[in-house]
Residue frames as qw, qx, qy, qz and C-alpha x, y, z in Angstrom:
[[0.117, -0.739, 0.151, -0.646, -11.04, 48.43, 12.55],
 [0.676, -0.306, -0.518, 0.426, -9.57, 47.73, 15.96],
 [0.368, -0.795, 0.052, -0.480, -10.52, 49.68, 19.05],
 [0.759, -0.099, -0.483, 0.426, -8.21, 49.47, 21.89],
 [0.316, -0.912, -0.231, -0.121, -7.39, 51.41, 25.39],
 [0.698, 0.199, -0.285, 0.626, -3.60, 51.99, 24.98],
 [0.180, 0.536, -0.144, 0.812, -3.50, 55.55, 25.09],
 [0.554, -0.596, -0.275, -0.512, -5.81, 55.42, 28.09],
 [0.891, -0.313, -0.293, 0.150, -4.27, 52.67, 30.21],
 [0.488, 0.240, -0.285, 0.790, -0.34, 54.91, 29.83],
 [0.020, -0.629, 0.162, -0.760, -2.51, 57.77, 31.92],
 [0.693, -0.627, -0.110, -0.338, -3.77, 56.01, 34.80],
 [0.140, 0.600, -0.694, 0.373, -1.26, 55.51, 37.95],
 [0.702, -0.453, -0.548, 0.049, -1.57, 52.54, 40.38],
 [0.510, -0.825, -0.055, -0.237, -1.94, 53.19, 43.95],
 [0.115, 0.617, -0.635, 0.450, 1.24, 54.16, 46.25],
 [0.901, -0.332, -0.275, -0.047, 1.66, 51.05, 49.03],
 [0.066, 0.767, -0.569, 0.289, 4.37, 51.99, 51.43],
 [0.567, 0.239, -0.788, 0.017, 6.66, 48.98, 52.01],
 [0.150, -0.071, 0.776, -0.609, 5.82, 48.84, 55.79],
 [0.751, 0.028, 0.448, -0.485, 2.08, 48.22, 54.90],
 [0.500, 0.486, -0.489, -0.525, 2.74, 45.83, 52.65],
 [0.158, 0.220, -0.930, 0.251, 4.38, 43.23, 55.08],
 [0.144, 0.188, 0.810, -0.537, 0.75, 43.12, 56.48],
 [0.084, -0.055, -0.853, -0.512, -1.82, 42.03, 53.63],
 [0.354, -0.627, -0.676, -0.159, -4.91, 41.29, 55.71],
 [0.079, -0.397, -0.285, 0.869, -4.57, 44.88, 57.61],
 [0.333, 0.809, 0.467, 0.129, -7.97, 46.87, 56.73],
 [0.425, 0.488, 0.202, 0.735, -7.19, 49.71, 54.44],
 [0.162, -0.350, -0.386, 0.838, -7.10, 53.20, 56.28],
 [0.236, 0.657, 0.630, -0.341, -9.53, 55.40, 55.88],
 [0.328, 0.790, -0.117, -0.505, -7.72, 57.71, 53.18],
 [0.186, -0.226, 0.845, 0.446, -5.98, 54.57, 51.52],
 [0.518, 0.528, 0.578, -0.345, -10.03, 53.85, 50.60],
 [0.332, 0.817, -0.140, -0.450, -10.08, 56.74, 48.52],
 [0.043, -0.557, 0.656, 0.507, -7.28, 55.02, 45.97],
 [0.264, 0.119, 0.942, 0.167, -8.64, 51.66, 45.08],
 [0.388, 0.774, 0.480, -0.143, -12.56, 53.57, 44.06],
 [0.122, 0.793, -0.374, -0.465, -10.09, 56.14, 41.79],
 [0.010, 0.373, -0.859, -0.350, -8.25, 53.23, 40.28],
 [0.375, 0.305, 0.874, 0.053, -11.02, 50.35, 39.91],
 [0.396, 0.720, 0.237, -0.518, -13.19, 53.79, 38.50],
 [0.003, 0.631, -0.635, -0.446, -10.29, 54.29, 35.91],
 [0.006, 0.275, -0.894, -0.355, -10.36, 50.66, 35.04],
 [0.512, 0.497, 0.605, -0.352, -14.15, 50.23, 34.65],
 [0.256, 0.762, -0.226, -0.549, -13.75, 52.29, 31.39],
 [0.330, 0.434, -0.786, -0.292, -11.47, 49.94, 29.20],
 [0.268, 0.069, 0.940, -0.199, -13.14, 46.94, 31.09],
 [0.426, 0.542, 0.493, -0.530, -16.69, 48.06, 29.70],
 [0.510, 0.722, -0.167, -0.437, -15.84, 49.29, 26.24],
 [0.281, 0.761, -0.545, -0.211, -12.53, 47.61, 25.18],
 [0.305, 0.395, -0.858, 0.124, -11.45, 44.52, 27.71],
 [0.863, -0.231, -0.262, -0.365, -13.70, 41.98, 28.15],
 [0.730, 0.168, -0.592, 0.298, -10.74, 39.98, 30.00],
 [0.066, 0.335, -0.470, 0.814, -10.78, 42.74, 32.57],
 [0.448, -0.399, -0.089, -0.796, -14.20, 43.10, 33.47],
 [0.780, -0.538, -0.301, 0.104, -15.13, 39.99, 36.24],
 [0.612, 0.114, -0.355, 0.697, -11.51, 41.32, 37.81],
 [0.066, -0.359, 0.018, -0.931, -12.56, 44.98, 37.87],
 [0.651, -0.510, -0.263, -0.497, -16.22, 43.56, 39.18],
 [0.846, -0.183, -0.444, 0.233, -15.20, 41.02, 41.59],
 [0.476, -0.104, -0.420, 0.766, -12.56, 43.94, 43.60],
 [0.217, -0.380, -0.068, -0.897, -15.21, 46.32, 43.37],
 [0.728, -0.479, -0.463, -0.163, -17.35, 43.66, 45.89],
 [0.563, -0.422, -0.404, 0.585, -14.25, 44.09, 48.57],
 [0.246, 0.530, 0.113, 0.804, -14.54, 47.73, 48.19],
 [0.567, -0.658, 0.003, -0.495, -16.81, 48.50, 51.21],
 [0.919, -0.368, 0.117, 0.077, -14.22, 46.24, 53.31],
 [0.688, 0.672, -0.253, 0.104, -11.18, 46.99, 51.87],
 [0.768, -0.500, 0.123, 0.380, -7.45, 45.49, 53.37],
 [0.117, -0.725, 0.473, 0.486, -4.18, 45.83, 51.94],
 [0.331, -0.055, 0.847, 0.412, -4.49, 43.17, 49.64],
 [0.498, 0.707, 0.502, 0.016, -7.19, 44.62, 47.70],
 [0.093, 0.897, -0.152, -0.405, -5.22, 47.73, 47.14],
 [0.062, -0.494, 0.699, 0.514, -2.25, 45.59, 45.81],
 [0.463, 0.460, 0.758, -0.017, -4.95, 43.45, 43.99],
 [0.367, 0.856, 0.295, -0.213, -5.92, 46.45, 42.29],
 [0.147, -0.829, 0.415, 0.343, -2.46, 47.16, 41.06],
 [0.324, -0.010, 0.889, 0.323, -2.36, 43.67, 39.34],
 [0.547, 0.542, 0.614, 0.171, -5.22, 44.69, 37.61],
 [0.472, 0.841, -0.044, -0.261, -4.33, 47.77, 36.12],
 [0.523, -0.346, 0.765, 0.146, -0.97, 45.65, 35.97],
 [0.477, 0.344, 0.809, 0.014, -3.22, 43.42, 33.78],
 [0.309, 0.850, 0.347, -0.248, -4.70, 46.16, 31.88],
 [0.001, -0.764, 0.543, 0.347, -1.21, 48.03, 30.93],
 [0.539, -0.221, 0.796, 0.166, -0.20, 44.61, 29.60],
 [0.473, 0.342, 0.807, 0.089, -3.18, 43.92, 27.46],
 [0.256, 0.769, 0.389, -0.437, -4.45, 47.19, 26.20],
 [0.002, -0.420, 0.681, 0.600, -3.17, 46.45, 22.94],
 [0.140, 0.080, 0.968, 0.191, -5.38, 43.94, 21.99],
 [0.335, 0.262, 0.011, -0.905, -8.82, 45.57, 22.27],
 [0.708, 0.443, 0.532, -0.138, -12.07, 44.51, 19.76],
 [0.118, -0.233, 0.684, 0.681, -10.92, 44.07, 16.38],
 [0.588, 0.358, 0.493, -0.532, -13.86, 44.77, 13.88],
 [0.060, 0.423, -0.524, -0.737, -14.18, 43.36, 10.50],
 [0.644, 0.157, -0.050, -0.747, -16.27, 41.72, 7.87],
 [0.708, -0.092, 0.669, -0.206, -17.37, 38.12, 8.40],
 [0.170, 0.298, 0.888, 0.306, -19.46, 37.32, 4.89],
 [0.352, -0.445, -0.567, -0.597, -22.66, 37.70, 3.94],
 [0.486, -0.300, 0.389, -0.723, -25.09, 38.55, 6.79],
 [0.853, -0.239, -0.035, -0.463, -27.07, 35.75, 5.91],
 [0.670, 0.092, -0.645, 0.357, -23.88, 33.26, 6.49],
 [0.139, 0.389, -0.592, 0.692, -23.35, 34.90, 9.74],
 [0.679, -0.457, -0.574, -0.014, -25.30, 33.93, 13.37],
 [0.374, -0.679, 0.148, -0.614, -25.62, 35.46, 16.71],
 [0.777, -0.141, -0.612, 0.041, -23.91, 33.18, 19.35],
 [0.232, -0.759, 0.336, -0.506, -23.89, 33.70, 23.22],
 [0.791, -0.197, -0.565, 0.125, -22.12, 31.86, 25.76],
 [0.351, -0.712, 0.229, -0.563, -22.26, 32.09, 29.60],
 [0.515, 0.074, -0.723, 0.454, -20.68, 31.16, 32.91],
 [0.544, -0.754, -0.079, -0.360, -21.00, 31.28, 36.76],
 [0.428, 0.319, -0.728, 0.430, -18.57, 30.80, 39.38],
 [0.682, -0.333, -0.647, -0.080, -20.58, 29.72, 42.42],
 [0.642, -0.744, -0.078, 0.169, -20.27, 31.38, 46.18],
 [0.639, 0.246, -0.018, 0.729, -16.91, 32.91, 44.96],
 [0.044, 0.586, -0.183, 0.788, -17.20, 36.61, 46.27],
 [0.187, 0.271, -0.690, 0.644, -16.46, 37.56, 49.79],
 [0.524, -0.106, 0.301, -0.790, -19.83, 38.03, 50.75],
 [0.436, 0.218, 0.863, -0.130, -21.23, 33.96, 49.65],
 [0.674, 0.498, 0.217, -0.502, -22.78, 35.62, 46.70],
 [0.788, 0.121, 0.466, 0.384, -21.81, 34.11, 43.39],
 [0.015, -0.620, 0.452, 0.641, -20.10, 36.03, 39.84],
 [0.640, 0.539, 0.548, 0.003, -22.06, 35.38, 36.55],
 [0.167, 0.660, -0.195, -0.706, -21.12, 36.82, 33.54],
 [0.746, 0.386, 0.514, 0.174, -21.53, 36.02, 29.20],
 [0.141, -0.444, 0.412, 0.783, -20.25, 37.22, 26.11],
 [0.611, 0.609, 0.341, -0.373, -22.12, 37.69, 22.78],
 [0.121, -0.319, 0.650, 0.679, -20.61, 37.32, 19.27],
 [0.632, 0.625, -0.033, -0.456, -21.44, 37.72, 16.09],
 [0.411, -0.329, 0.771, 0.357, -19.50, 34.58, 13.71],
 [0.131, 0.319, -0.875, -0.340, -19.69, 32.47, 11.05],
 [0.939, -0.149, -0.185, -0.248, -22.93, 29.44, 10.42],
 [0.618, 0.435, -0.630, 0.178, -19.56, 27.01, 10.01],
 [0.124, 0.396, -0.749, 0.517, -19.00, 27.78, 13.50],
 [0.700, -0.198, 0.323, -0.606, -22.25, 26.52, 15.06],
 [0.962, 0.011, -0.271, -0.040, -21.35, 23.14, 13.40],
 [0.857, -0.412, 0.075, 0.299, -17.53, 22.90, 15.36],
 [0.545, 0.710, 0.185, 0.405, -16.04, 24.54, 12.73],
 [0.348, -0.549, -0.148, 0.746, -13.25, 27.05, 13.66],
 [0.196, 0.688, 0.281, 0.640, -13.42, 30.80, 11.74],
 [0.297, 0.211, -0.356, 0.861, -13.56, 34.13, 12.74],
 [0.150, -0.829, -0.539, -0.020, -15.79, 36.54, 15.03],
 [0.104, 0.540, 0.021, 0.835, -16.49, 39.37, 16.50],
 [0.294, -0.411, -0.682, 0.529, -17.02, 39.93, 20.19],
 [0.102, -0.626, -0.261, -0.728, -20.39, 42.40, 20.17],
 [0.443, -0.662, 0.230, -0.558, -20.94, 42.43, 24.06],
 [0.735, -0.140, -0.641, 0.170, -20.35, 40.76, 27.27],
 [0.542, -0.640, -0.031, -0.544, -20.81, 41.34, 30.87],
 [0.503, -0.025, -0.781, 0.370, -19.06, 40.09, 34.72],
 [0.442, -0.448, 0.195, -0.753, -21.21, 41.44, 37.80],
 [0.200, 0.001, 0.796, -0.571, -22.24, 40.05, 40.86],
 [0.239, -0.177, -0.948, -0.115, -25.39, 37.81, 40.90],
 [0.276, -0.365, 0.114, -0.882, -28.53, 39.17, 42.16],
 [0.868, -0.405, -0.040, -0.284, -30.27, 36.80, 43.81],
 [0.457, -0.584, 0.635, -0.214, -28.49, 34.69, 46.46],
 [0.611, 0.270, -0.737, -0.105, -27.21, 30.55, 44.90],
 [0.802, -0.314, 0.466, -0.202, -28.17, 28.00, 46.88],
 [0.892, 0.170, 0.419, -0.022, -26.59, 25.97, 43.76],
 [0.537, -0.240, 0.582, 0.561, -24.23, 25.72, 41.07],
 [0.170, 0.366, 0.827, 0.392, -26.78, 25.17, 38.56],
 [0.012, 0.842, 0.495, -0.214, -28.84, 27.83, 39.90],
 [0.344, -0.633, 0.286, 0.631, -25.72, 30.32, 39.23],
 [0.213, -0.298, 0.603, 0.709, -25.57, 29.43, 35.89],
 [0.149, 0.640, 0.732, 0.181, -28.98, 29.62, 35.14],
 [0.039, -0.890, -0.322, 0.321, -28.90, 33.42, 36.02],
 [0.079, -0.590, 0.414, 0.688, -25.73, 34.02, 33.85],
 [0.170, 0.276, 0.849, 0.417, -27.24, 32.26, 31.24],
 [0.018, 0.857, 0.502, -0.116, -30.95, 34.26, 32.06],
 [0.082, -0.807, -0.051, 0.582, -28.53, 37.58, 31.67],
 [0.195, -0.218, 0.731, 0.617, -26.51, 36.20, 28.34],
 [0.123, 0.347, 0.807, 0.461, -30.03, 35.79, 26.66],
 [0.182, 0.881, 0.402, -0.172, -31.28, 38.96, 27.66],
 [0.215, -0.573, 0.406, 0.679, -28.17, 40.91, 26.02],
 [0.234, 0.059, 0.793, 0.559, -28.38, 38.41, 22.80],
 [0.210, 0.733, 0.644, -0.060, -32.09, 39.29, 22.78],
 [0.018, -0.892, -0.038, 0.449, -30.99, 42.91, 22.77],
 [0.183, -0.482, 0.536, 0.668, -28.20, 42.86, 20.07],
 [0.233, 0.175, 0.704, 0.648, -29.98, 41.01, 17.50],
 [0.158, 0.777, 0.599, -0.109, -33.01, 43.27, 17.99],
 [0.208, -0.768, 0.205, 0.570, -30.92, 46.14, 17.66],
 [0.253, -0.307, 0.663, 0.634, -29.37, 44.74, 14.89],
 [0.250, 0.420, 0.841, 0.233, -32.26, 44.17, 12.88],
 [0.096, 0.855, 0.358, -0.362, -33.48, 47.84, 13.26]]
């Protein structure tokens, strides 16, 4: 069974940019151009959350310039739904692995260091459900059961510190799915 946000993605419009503001990128956004990017990033929170895991640090990451917004976030935001229209075929594709007991619970997480506008950092993990095979190197198949991009709460003095908190969020999800799953 494959879930996917075609039909969804054809209704949403990207934001008008008249060619004159275009020539001028780092102009802040007016005060009713605001209003388009929170309509469109809202729109694309939806398939980013449920369907497209590929979207979601994009979607998160232009939602940080959102209080601050120029022209280049607006046409930012246009590459992602850009990005979205492209992909929203592909979606989660569910099916059956094996045996339960063959199967394993496997999360893996990232950080990208001081990377949003403000100096904070962008953490995020994914969860799957696979194969033992794969925990030895093995390729095979999975199943992507959750996964997460979001600003960093606490401030990074460190690389390592960054990826200790997307790691601290990827093992409180995994905690959650296989408890879930066990009920």
């Amino acid at each position: 069974m494959t879930y996917t946000s075609e039909t969804y993605a054809k209704k949403v419009v990207p934001i008008s940019i008249p060619s004159d503001r275009l020539k001028h990128p780092a102009e802040k956004a007016t005060d009713r151009e605001v209003r388009n990017p929170r309509g469109l990033l809202g729109s694309l929170q939806r398939p980013a959350t449920q369907t497209a895991a590929a979207l979601q640090c994009t979607v998160s990451m232009l939602h940080g310039q959102i209080s601050n917004p120029t022209v280049a976030t607006l046409q930012e935001a246009n590459k992602a739904l850009r990005l979205s229209k492209n992909n929203a075929d592909v979606g989660i594709h569910f099916r059956r692995l094996g045996e339960l007991s063959d199967l394993a619970f496997v999360c893996m997480a990232d950080a990208s260091w001081g990377t949003r506008g403000d100096g904070s950092s962008q953490g995020g993990y994914l969860v799957f459900l696979v194969d033992k095979d794969m925990l030895e190197g093995k390729e095979g198949p999975y199943i992507l059961l959750g996964w997460r991009s979001a600003k960093l709460t606490g401030m990074s003095r460190s690389s390592l510190n960054s990826e200790s908190q997307a790691a601290a969020m990827g093992v409180d999800s995994l905690g959650y799915v296989k408890t879930s799953w066990s009920s």
